[in-house]
KOLZA-739555 format. One record per residue: residue number from 1; x negated, y, z negated of N, C-alpha, C in turn; residue in one letter. Coordinates in Angstrom, 2 decimals, decimal comma. Layout:
{n NUM n_X X n_Y Y n_Z Z ca_X X ca_Y Y ca_Z Z c_X X c_Y Y c_Z Z res A}
...
REM end
This chain:
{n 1 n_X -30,76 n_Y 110,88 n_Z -174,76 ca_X -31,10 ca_Y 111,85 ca_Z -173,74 c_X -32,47 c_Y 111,50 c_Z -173,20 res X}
{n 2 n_X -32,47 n_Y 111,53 n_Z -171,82 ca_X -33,91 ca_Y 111,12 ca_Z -171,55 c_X -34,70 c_Y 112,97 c_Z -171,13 res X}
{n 3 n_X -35,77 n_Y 112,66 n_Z -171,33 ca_X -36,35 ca_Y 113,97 ca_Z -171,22 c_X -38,30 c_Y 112,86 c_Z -170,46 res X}
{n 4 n_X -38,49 n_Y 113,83 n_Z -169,16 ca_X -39,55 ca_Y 113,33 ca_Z -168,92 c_X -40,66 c_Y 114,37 c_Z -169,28 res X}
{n 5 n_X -41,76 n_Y 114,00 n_Z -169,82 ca_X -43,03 ca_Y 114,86 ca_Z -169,97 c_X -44,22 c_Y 114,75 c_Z -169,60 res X}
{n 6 n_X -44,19 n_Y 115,30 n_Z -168,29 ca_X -45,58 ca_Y 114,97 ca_Z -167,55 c_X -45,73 c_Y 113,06 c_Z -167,02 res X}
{n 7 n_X -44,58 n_Y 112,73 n_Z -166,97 ca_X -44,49 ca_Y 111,44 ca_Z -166,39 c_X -44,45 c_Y 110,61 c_Z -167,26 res X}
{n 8 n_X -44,49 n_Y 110,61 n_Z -168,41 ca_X -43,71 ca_Y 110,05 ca_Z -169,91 c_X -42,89 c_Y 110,05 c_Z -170,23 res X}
{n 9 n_X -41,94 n_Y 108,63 n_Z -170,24 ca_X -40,36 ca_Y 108,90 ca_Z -170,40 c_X -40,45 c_Y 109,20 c_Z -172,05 res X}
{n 10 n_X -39,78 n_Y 109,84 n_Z -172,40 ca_X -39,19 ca_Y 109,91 ca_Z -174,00 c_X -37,77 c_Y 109,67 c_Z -174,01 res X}
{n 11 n_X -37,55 n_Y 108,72 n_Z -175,58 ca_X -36,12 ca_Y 108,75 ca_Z -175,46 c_X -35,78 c_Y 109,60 c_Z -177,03 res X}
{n 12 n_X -34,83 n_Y 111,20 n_Z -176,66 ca_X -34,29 ca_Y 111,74 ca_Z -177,86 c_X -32,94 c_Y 111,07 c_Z -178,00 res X}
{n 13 n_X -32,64 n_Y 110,84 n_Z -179,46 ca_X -31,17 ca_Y 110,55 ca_Z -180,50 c_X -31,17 c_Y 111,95 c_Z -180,70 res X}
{n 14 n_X -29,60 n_Y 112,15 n_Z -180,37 ca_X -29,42 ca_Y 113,53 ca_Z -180,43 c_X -28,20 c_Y 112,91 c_Z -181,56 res X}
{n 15 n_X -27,88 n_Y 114,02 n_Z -182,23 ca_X -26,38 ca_Y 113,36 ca_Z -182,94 c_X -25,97 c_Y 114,39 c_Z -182,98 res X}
{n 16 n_X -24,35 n_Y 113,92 n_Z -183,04 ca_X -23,44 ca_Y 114,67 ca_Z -182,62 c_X -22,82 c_Y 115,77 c_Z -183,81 res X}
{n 17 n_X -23,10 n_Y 117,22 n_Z -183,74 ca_X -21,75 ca_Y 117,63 ca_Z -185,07 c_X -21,27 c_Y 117,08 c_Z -185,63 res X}
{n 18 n_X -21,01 n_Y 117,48 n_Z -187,37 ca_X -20,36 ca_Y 116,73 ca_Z -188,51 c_X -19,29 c_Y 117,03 c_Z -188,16 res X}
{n 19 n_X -18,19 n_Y 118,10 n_Z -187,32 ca_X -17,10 ca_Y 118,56 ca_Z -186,81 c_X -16,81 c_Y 118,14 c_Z -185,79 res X}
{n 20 n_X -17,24 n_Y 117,57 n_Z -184,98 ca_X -17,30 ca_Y 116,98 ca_Z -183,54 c_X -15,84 c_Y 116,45 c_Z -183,18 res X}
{n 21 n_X -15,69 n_Y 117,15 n_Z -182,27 ca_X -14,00 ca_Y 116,28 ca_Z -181,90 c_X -13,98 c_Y 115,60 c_Z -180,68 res X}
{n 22 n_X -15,32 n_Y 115,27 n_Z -179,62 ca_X -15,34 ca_Y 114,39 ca_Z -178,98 c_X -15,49 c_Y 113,04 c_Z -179,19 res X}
{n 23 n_X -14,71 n_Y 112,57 n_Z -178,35 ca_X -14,32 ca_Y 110,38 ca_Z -178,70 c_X -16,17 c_Y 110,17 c_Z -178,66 res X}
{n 24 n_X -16,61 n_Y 108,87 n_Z -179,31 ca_X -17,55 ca_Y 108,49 ca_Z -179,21 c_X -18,08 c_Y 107,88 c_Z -177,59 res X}
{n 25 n_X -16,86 n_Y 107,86 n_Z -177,04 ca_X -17,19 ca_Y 107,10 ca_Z -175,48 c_X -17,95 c_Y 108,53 c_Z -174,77 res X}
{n 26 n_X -17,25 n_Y 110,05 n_Z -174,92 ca_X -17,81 ca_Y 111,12 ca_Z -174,03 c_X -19,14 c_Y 111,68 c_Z -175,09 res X}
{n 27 n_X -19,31 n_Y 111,04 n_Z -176,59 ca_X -20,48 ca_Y 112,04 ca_Z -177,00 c_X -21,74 c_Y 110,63 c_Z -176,14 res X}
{n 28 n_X -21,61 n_Y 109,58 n_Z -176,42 ca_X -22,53 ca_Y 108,49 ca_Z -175,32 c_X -22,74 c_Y 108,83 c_Z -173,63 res X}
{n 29 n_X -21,41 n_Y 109,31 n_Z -173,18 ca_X -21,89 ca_Y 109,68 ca_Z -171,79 c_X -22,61 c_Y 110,76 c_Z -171,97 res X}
{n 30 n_X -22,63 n_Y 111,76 n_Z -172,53 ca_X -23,31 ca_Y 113,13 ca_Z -172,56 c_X -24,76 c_Y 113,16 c_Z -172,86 res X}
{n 31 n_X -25,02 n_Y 112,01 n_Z -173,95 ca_X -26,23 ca_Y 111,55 ca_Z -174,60 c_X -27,17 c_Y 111,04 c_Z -173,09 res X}
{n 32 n_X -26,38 n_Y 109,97 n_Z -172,42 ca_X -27,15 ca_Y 109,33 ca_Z -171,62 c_X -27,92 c_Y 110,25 c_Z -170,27 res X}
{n 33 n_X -26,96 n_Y 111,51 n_Z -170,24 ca_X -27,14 ca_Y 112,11 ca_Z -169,15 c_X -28,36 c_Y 112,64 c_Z -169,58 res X}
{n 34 n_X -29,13 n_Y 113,34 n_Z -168,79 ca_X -30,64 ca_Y 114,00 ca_Z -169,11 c_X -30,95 c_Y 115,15 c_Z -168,03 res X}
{n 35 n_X -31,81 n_Y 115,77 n_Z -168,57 ca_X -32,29 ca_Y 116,94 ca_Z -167,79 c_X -34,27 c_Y 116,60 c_Z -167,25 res X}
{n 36 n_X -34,04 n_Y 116,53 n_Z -166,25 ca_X -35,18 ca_Y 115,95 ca_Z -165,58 c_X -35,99 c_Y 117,32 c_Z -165,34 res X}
{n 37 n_X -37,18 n_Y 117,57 n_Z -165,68 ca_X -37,75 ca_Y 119,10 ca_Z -165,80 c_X -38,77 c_Y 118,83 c_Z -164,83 res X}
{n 38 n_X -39,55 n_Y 117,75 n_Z -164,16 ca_X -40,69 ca_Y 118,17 ca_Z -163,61 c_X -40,27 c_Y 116,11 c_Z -162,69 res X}
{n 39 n_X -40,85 n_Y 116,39 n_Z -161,87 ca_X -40,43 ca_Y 115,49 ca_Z -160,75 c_X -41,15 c_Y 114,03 c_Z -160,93 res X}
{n 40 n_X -40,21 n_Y 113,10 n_Z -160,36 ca_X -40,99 ca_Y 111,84 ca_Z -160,66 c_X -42,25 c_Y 112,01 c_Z -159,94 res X}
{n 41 n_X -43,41 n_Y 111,05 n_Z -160,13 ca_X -44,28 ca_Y 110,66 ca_Z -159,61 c_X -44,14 c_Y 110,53 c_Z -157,98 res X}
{n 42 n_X -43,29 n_Y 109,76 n_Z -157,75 ca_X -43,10 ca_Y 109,34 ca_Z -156,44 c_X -42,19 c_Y 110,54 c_Z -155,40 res X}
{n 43 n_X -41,45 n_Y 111,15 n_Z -155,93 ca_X -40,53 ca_Y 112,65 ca_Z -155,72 c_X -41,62 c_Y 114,15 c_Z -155,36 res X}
{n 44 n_X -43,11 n_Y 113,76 n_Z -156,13 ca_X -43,72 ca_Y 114,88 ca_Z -155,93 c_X -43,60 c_Y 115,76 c_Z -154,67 res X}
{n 45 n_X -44,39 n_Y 116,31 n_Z -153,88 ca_X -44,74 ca_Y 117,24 ca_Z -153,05 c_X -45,75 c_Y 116,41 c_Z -152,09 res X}
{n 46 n_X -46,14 n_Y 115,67 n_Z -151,15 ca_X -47,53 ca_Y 115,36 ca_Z -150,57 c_X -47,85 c_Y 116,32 c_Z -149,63 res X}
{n 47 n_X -49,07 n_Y 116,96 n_Z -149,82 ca_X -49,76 ca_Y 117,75 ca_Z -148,62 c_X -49,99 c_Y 117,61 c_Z -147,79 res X}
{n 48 n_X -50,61 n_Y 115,89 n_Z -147,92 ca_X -51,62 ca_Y 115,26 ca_Z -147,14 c_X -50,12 c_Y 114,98 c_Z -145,79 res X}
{n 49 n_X -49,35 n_Y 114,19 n_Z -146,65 ca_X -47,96 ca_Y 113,79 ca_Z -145,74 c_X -47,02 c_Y 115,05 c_Z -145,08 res X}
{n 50 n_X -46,91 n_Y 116,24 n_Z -145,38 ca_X -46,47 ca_Y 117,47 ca_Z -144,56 c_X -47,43 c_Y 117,54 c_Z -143,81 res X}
{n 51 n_X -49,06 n_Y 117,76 n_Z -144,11 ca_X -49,75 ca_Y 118,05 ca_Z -143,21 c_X -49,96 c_Y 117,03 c_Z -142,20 res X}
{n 52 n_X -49,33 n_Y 115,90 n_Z -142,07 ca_X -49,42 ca_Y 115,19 ca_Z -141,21 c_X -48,32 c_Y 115,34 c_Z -140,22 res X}
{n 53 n_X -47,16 n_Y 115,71 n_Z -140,90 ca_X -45,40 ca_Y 116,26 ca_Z -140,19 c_X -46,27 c_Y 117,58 c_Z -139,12 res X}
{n 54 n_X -46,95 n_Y 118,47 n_Z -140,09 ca_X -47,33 ca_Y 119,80 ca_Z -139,09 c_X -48,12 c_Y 119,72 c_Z -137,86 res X}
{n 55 n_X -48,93 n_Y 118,24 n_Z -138,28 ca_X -49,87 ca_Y 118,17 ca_Z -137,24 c_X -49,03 c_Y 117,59 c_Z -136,01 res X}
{n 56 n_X -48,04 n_Y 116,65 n_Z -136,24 ca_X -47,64 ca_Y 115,71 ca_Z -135,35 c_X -46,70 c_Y 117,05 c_Z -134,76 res X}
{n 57 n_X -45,80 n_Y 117,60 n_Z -134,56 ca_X -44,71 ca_Y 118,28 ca_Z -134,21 c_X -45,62 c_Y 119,63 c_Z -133,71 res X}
{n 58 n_X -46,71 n_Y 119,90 n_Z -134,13 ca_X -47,73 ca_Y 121,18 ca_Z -133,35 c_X -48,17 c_Y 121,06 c_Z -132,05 res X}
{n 59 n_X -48,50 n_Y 119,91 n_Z -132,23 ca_X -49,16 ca_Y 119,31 ca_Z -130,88 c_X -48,14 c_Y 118,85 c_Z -129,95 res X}
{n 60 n_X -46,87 n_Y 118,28 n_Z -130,44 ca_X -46,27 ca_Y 117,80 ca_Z -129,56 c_X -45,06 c_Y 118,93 c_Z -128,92 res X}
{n 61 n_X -45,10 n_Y 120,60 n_Z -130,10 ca_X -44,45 ca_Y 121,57 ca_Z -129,74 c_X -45,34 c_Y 122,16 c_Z -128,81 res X}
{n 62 n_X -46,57 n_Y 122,32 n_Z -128,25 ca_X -47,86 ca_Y 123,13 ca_Z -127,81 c_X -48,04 c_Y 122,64 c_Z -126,46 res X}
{n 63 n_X -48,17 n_Y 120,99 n_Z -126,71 ca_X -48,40 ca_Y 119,91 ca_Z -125,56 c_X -47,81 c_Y 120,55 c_Z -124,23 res X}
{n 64 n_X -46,96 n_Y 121,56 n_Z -123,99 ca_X -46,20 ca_Y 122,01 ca_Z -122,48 c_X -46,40 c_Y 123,50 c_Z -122,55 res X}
{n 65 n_X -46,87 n_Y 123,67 n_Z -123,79 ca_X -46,98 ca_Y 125,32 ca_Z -124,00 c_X -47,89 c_Y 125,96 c_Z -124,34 res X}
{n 66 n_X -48,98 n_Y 125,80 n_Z -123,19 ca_X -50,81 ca_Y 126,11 ca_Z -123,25 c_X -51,33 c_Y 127,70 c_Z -123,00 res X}
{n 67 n_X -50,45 n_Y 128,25 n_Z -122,98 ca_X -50,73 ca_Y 129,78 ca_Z -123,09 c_X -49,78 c_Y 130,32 c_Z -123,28 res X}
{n 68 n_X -50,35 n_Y 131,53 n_Z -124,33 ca_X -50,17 ca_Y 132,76 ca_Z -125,31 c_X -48,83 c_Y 133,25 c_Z -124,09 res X}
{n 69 n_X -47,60 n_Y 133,36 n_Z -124,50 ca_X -46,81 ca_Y 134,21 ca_Z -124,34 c_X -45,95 c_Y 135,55 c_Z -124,86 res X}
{n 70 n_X -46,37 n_Y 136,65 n_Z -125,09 ca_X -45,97 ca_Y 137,72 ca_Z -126,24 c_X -44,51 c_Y 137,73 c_Z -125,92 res X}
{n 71 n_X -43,34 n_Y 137,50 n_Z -125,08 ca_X -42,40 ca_Y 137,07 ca_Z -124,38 c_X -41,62 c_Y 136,33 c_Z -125,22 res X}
{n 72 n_X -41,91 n_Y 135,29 n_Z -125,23 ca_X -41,51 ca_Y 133,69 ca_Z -125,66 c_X -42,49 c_Y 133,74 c_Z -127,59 res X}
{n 73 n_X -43,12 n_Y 134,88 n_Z -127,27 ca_X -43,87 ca_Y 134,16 ca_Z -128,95 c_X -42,85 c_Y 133,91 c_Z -130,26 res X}
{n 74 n_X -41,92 n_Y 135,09 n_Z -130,20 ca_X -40,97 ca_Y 135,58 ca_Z -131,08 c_X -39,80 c_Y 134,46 c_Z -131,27 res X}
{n 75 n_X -39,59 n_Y 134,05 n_Z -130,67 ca_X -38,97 ca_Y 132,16 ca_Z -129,99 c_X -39,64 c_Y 131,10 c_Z -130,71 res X}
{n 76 n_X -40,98 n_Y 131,16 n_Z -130,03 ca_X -41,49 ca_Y 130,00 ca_Z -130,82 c_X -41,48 c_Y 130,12 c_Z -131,94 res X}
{n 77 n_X -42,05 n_Y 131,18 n_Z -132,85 ca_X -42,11 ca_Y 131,51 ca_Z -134,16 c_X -41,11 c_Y 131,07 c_Z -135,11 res X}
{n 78 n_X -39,67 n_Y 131,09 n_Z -134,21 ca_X -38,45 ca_Y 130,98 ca_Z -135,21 c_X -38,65 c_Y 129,29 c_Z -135,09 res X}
{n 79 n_X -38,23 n_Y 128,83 n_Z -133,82 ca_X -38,15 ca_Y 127,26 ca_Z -133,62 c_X -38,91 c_Y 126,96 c_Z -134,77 res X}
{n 80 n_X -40,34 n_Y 127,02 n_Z -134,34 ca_X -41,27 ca_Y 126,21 ca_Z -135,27 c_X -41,21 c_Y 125,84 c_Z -136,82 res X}
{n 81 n_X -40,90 n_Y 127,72 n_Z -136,98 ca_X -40,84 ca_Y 127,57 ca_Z -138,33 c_X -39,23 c_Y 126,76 c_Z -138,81 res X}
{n 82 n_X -38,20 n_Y 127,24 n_Z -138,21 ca_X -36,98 ca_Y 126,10 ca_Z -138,63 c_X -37,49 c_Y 124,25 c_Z -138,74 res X}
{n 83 n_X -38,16 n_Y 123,68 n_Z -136,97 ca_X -38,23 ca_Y 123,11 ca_Z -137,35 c_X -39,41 c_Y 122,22 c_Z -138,24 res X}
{n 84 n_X -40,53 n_Y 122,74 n_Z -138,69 ca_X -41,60 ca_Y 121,90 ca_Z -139,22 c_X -40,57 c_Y 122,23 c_Z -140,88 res X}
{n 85 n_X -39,89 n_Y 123,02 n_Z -141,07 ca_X -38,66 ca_Y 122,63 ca_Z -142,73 c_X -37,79 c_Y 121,86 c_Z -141,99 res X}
{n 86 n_X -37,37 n_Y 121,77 n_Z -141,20 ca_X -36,47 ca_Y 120,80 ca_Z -141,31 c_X -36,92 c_Y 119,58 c_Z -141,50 res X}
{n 87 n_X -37,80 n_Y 119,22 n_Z -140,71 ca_X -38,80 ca_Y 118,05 ca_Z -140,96 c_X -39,36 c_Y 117,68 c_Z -142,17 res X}
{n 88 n_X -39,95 n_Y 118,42 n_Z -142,89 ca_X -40,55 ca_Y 118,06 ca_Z -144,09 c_X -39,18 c_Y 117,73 c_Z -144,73 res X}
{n 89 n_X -37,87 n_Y 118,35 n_Z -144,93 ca_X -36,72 ca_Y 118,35 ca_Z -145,58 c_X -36,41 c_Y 116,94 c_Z -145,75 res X}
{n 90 n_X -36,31 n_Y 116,52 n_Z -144,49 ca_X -36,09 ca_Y 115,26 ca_Z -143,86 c_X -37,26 c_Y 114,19 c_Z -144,88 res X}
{n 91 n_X -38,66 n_Y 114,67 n_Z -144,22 ca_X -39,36 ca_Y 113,82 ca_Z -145,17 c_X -39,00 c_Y 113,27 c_Z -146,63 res X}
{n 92 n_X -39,05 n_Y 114,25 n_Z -147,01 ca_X -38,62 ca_Y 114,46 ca_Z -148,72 c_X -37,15 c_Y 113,73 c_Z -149,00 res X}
{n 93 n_X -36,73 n_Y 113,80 n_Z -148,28 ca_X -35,19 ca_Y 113,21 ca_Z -148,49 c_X -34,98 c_Y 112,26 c_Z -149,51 res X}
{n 94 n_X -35,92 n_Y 111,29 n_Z -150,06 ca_X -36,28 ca_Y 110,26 ca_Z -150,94 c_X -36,22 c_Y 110,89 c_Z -152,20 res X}
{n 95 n_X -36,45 n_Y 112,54 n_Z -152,50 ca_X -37,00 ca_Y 113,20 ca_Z -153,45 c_X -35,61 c_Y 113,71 c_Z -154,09 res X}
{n 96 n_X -35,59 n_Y 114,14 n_Z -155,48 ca_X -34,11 ca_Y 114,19 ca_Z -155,91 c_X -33,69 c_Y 115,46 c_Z -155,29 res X}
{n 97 n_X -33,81 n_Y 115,88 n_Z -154,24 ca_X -33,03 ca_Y 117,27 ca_Z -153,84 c_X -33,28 c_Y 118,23 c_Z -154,62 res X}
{n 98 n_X -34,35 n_Y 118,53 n_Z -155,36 ca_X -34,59 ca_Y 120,13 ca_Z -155,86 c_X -35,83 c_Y 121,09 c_Z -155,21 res X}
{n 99 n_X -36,09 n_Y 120,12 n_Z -154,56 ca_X -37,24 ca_Y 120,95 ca_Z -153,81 c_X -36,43 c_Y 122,13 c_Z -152,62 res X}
{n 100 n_X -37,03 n_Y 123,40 n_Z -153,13 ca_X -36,55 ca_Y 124,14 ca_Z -151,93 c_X -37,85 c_Y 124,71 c_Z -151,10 res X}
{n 101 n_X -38,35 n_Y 124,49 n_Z -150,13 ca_X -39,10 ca_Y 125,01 ca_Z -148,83 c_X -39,01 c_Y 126,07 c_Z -148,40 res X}
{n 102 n_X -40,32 n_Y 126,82 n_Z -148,25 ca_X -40,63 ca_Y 128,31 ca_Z -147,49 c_X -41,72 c_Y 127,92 c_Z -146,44 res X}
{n 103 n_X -41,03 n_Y 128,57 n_Z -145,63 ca_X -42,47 ca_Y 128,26 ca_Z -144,22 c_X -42,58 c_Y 129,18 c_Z -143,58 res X}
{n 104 n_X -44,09 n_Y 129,67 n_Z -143,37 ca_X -44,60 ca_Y 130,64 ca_Z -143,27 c_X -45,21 c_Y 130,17 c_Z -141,49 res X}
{n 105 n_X -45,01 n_Y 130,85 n_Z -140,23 ca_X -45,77 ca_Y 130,98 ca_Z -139,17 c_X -46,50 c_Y 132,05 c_Z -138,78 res X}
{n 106 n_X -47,58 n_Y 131,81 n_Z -138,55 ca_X -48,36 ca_Y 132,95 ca_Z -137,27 c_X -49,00 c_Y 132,31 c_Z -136,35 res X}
{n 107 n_X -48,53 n_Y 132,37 n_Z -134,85 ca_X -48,90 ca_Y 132,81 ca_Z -134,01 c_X -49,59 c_Y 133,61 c_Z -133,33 res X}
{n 108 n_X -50,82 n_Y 133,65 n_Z -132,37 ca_X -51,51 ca_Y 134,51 ca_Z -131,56 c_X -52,11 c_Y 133,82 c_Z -130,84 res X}
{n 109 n_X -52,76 n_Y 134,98 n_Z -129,81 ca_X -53,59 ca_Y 134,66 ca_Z -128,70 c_X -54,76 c_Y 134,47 c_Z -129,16 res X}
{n 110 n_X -55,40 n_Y 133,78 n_Z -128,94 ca_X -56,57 ca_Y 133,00 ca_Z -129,20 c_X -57,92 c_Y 133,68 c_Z -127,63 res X}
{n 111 n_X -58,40 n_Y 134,84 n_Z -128,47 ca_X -58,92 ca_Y 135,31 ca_Z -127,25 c_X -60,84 c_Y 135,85 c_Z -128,23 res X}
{n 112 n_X -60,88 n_Y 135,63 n_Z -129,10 ca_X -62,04 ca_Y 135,48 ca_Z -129,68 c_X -62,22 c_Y 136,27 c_Z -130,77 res X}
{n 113 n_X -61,01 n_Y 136,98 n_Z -131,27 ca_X -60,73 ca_Y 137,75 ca_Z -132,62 c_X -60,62 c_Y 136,62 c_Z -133,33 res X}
{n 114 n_X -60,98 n_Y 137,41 n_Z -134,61 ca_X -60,78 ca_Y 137,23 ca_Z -136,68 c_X -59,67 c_Y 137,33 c_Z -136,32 res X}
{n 115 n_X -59,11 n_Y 136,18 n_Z -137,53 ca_X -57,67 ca_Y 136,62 ca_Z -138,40 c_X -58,05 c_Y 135,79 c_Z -139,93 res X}
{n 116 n_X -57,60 n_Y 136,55 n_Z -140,85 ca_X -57,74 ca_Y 136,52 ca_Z -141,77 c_X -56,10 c_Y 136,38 c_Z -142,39 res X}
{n 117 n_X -55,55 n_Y 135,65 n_Z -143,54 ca_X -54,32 ca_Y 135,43 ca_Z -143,98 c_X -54,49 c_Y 135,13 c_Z -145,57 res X}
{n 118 n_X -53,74 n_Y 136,00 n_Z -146,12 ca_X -54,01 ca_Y 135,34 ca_Z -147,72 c_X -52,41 c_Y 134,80 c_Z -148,18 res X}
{n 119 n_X -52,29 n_Y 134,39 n_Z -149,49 ca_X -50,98 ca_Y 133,84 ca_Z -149,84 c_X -51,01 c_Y 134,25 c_Z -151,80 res X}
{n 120 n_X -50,65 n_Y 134,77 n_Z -151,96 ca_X -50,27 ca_Y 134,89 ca_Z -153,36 c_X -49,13 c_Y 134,24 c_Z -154,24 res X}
{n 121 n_X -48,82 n_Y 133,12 n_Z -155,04 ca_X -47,38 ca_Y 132,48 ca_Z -155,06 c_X -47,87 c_Y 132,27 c_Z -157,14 res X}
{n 122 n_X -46,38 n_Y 132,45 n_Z -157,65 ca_X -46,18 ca_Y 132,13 ca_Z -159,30 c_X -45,74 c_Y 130,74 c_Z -158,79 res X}
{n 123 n_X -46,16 n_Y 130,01 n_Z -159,57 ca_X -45,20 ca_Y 128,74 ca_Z -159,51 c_X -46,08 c_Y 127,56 c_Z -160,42 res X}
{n 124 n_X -45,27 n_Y 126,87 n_Z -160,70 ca_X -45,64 ca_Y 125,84 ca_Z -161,87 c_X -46,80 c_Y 124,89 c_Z -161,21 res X}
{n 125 n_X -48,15 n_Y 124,55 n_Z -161,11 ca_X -49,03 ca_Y 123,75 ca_Z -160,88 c_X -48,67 c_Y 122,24 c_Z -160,75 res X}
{n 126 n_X -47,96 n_Y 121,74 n_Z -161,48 ca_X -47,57 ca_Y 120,46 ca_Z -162,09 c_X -46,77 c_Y 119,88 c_Z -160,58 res X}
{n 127 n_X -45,90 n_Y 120,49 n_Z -160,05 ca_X -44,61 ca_Y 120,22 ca_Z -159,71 c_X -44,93 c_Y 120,59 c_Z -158,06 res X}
{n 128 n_X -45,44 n_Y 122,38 n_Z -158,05 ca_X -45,34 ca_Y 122,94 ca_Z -156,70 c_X -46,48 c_Y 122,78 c_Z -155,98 res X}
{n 129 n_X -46,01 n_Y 122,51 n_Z -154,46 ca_X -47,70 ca_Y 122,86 ca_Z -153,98 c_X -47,14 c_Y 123,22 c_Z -152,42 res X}
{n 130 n_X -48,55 n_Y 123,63 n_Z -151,75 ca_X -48,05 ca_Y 123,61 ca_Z -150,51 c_X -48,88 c_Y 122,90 c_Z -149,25 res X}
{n 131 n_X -48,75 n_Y 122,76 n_Z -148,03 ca_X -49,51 ca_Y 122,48 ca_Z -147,32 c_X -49,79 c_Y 123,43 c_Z -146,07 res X}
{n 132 n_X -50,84 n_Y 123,59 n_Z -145,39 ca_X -51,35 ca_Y 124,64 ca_Z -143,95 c_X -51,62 c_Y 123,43 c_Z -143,16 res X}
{n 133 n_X -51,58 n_Y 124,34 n_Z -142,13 ca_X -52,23 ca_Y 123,19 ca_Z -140,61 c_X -51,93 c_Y 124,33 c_Z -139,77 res X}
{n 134 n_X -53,46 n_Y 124,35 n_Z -139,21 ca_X -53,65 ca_Y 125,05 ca_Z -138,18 c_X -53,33 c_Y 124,74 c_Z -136,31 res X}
{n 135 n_X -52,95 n_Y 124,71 n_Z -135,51 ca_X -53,20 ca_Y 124,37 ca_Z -134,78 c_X -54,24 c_Y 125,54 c_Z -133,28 res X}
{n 136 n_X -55,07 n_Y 124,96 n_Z -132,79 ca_X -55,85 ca_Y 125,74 ca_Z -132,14 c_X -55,54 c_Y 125,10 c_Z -130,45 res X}
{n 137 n_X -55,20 n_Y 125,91 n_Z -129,85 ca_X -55,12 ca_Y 125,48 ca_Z -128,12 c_X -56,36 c_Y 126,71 c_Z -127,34 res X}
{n 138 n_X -56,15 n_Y 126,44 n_Z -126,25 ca_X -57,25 ca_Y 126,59 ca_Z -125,12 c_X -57,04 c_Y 128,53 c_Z -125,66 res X}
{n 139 n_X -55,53 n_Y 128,85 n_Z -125,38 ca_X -55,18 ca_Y 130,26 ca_Z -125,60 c_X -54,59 c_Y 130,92 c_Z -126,16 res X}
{n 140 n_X -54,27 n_Y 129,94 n_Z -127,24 ca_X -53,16 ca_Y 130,56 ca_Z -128,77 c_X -54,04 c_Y 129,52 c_Z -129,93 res X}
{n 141 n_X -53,20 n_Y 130,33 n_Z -130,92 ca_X -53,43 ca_Y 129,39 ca_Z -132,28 c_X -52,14 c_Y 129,77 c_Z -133,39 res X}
{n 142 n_X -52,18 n_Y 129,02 n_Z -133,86 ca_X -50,74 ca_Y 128,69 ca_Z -135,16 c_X -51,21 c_Y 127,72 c_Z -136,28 res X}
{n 143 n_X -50,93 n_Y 128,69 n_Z -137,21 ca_X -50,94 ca_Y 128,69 ca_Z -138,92 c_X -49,21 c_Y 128,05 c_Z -139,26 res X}
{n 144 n_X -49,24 n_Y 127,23 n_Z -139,50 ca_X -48,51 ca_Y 127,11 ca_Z -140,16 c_X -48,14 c_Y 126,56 c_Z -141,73 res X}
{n 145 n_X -47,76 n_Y 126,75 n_Z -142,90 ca_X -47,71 ca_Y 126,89 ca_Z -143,97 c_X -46,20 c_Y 126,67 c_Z -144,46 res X}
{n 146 n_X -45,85 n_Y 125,67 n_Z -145,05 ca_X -44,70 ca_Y 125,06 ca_Z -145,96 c_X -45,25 c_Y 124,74 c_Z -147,40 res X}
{n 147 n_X -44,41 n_Y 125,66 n_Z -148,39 ca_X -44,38 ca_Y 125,53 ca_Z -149,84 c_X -43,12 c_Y 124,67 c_Z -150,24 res X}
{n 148 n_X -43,58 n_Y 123,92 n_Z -150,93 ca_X -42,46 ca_Y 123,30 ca_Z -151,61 c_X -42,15 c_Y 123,62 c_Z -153,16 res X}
{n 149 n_X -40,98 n_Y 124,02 n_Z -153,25 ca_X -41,07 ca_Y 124,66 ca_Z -154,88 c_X -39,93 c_Y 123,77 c_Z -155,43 res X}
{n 150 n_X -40,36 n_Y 123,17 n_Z -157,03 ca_X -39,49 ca_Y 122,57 ca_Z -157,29 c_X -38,37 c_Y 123,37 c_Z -158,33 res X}
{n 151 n_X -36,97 n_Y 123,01 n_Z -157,75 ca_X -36,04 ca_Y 124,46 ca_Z -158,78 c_X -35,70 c_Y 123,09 c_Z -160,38 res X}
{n 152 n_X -36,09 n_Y 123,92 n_Z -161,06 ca_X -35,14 ca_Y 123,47 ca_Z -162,69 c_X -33,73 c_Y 123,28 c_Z -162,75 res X}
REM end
């Protein structure tokens, strides 16, 4: 059984019941299979690399859309947020498929108010993380925020 720990492969001999009525061919397949608990090295989460997905697709969602519409905001909000997950999804695609994504947008007019935003999240340090990217135009601004959580 392979079992990884903190990026240390271990190999457990498990043995099988003194009663065991499986053939030795299915107690070996069962042995070989493993439960992967925390993500390869290379599978992780990158911030730096979402926050580069958020930056590229902000600017190039914004680039035709230079003022605050309360109209159209409720629109953008959904688009965006579908697509900067779909995108990262996409990114990750390399990654064993347990990562599931939450993405968080706000939108506003950018007229010389505070905004303030906090985030509260449980989640395993090791494995989860997330990334923000702001984007700021002449007369709006957008927060956007994708967590990547890895499921067991």
């Amino acid at each position: 059984m392979f079992i990884n720990l903190k990026g240390k492969a271990v190999t457990v001999e498990v043995e099988p019941p003194a009663n065991s009525t499986l053939s030795p061919q299915v107690l070996a397949d069962l042995t070989a299979l493993g439960y992967q608990m925390r993500p390869a090295f290379h599978e992780r989460f990158s911030a730096e690399a979402v926050r580069a997905i958020l930056k590229a697709f902000l600017e190039e969602f914004f680039a035709t859309r230079k003022t605050y519409d309360f109209v159209e905001a409720e629109d953008w909000v959904e688009h965006v947020s579908k697509e900067c997950v779909a995108r990262v999804k996409k990114d990750m695609s390399n990654s064993s498929g347990r990562y599931k994504f939450v993405g968080h947008v706000v939108l506003g007019e950018h007229i010389g108010g505070g905004f303030h935003s906090g985030m509260k999240c449980c989640w395993d340090a090791d494995s989860d993380m997330y990334a923000t990217y702001t984007y700021l135009g002449d007369n709006l601004f957008c927060v956007v925020t994708i967590c990547g959580i890895y499921t067991y």
